[in-house]
C-alpha positions as CSV (number, residue, x, y, z in Angstrom):
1,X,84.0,95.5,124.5
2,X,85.5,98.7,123.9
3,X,87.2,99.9,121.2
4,X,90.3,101.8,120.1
5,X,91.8,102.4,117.2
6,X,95.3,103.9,115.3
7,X,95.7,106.5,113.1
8,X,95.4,104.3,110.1
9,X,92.2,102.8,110.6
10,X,90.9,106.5,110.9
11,X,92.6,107.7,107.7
12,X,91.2,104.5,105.4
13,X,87.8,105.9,106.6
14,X,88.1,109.2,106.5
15,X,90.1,109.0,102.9
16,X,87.0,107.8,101.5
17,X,84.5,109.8,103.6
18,X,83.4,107.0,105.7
19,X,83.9,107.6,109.2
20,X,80.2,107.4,110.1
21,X,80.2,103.3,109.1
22,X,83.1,103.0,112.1
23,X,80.1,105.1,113.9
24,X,77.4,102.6,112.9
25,X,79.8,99.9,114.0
26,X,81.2,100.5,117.4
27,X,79.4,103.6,118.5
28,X,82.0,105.2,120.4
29,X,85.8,104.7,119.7
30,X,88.5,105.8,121.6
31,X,91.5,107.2,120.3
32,X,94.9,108.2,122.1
33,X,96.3,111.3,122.6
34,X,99.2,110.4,120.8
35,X,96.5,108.9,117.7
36,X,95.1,112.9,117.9
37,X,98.6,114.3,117.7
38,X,99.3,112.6,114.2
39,X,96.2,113.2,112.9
40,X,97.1,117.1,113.4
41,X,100.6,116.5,111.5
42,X,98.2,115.0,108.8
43,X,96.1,117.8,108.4
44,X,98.9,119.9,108.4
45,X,100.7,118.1,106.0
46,X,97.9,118.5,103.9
47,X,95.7,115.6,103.5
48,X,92.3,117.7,103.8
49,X,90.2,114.6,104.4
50,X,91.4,114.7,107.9
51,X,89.6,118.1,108.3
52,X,87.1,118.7,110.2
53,X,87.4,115.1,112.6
54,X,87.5,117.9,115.5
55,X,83.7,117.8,115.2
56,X,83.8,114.2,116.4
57,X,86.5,113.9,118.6
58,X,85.5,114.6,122.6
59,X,86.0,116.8,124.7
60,X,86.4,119.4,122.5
61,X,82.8,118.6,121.1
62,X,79.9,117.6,123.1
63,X,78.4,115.2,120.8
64,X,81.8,113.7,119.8
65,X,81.8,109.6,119.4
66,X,85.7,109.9,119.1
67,X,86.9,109.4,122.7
68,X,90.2,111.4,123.5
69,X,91.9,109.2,126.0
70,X,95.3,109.4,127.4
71,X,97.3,106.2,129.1
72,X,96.7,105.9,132.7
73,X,98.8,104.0,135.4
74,X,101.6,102.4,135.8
75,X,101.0,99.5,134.1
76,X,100.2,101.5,130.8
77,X,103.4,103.2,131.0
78,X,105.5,100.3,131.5
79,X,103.7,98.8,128.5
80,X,104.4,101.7,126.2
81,X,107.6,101.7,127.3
82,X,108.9,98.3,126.4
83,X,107.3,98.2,123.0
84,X,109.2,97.7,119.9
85,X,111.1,101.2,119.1
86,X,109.9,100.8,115.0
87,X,106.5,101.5,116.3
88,X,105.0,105.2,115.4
89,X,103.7,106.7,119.0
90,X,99.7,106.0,118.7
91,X,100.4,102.3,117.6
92,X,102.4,101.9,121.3
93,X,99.7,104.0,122.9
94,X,97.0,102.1,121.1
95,X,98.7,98.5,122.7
96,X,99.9,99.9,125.7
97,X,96.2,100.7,126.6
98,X,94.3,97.6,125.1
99,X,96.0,95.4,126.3
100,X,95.9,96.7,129.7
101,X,91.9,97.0,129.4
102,X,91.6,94.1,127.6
103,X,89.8,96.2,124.1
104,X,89.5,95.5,120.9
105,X,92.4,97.5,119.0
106,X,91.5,98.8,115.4
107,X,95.1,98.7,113.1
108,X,96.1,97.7,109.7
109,X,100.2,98.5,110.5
110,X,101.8,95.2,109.8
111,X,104.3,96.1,112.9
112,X,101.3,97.0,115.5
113,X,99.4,94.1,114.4
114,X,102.2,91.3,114.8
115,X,102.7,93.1,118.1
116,X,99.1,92.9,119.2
117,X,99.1,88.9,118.3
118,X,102.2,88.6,120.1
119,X,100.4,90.0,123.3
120,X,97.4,88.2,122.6
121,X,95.0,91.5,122.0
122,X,92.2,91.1,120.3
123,X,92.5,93.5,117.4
124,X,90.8,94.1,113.6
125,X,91.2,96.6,111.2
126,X,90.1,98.2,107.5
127,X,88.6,94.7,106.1
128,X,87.6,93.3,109.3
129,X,85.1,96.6,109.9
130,X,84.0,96.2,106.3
131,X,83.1,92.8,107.3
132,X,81.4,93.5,110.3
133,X,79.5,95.9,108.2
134,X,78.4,93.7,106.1
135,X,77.6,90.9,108.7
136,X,75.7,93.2,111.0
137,X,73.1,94.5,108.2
138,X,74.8,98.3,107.7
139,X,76.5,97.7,104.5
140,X,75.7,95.3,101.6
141,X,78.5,93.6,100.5
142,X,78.6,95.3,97.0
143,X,78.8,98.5,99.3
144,X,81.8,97.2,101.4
145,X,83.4,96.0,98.4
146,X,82.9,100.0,96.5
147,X,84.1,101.0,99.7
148,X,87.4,98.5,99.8
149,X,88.5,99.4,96.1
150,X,88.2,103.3,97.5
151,X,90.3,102.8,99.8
152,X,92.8,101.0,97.5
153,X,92.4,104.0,95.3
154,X,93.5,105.9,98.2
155,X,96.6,104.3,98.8
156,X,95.8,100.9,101.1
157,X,97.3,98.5,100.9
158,X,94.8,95.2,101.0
159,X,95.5,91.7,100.7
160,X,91.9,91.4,98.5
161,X,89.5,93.3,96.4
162,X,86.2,90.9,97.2
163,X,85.3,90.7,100.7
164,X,83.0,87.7,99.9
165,X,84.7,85.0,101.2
166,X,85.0,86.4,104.3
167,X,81.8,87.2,105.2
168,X,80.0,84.3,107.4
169,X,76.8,83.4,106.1
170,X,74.1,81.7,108.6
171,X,72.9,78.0,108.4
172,X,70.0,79.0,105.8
173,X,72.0,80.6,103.5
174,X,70.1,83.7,104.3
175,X,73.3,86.0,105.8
């Protein structure tokens, strides 16, 4: 399934230095246009962490895993349009274009993610890609734990502190 993901997915990761784990997770991700555009008013507004993402956004690399994507049809326009008017532009892009393609949306805004249940897209965010981390073998759970209380040092703000009892373990305990 692909993937695409808001700006504050990106900025959890990035705050911490941790984009390359959403890498090892998903391989490619796309990101709006409209995702791109506040991650410029970001940088300009100063949070230097966001510096630099050029280098993995495509096009304007050749080795980018970032996808720039734009919305496409009519469909995807009508969606954006008859969002909820609280939401910030790349959260209506970001469910204007998965749920027309049927991806999995990466969000931790409380508006975009009652919004995305409402419309029945399949969506994660912050904790549910530390998770996955930790289920697929790329992070240890005392790493994906270090890496949730950065992020909370950064400003998120998480339901938890211990991903633990989240994490599925397999039949013989071994997981």
């Amino acid at each position: 399934m692909s993937v695409i993901t808001n700006t504050t997915v990106i900025i959890n990761f990035a705050a911490i230095g941790r984009l390359d784990l959403l890498r090892r997770l998903f391989g490619a991700i796309h990101l709006p246009t409209e995702v791109y555009a506040e991650i410029l008013d970001g940088q300009a507004e100063g949070y230097t962490y966001l510096n630099g993402i050029e280098s993995q956004i495509a096009p304007l690399t050749t080795d980018g895993w970032l996808l720039l994507i734009s919305q496409e049809g009519d469909e995807e326009l009508r969606r954006y349009g008859t969002l909820p008017a609280g939401l910030h532009r790349g959260e209506a892009a970001c469910l204007a274009i998965a749920g027309n393609r049927n991806w999995l949306l990466l969000t931790d805004d409380r508006a975009a993610r009652a919004e995305a249940r409402r419309q029945h897209i399949t969506l994660s965010g912050s904790i549910g890609c530390l998770v996955l981390a930790v289920e697929r073998g790329v992070s240890t759970l005392d790493e994906a734990n270090t890496d949730l209380a950065a992020m909370i040092a950064q400003g998120y703000h998480a339901p938890l502190t211990d991903l633990g009892p989240l994490i599925k373990r397999d039949p013989q305990g071994l997981g």
